[in-house]
N, C-alpha and C positions, 0 to 999 in steps of 0.2 A: 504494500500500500504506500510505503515510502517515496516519493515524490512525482504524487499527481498531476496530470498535465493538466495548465491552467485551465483547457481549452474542451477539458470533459464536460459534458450535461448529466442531468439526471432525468431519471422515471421515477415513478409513482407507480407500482403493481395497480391493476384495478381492484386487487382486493383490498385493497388498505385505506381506514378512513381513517382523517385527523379531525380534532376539535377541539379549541383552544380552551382550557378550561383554567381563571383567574391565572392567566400571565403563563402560563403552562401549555405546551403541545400536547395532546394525548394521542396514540397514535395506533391502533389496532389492524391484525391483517386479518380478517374474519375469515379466511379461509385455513389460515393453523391456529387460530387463537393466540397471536402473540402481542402482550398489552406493551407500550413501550410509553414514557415520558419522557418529554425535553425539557429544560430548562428554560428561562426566555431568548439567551440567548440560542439555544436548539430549535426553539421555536422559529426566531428570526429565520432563521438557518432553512427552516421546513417551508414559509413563506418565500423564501426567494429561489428555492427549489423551485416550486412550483407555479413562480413566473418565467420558469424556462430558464434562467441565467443559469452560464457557466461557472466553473471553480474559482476563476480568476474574479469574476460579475461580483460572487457570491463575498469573496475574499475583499474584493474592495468596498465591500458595503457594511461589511461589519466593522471591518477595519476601520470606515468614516462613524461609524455609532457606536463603536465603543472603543474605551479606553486600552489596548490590548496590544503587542507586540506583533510582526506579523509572520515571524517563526514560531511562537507561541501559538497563535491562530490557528497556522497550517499544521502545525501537528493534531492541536483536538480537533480539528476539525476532520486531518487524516482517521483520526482514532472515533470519532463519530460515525463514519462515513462505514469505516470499515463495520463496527457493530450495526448500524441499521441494516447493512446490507447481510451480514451473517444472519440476523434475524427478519430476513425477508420480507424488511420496509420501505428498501430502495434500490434501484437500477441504476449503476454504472452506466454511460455512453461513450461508446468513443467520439474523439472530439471530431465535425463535420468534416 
């Protein structure tokens, strides 16, 4: 998972529904039952998913809204990426 091209997108399984619950992502794939919560800033994260932005989109957006390093970033954000997708919240793309 060790360094992501900026230039990847992501999917959203159709079976997977989110719902923001008080500043919280909650995120379920109904077809394994797997319940999963972000944080706000996961949340953010979930939201710009799923405006279609890439890694780099997604990187510079946080980067402007919160106070954060951007090697720091990229690694939770590696380490997030990697667990949603182990638990079959999120799709990988390669980049166009």
């Amino acid at each position: 998972m060790q360094g992501l091209n900026e230039d990847i997108r992501f999917g959203i399984p159709s079976d997977v529904v989110g719902a923001e619950v008080d500043g919280e992502m909650v995120l379920l794939n109904a077809r394994t039952g797997v319940y999963y919560s972000l944080d706000s800033v996961g949340a953010r994260f979930w939201v710009l998913v799923g405006e279609g932005r890439t890694l780099g989109g997604i990187m510079s957006a946080l980067l402007t809204e919160y106070d954060v390093e951007s090697a720091v970033l990229r690694s939770d954000l590696e380490a997030l990426i990697s667990d949603l997708q182990e638990n079959a919240l999120l799709r990988v793309s390669a980049p166009d």
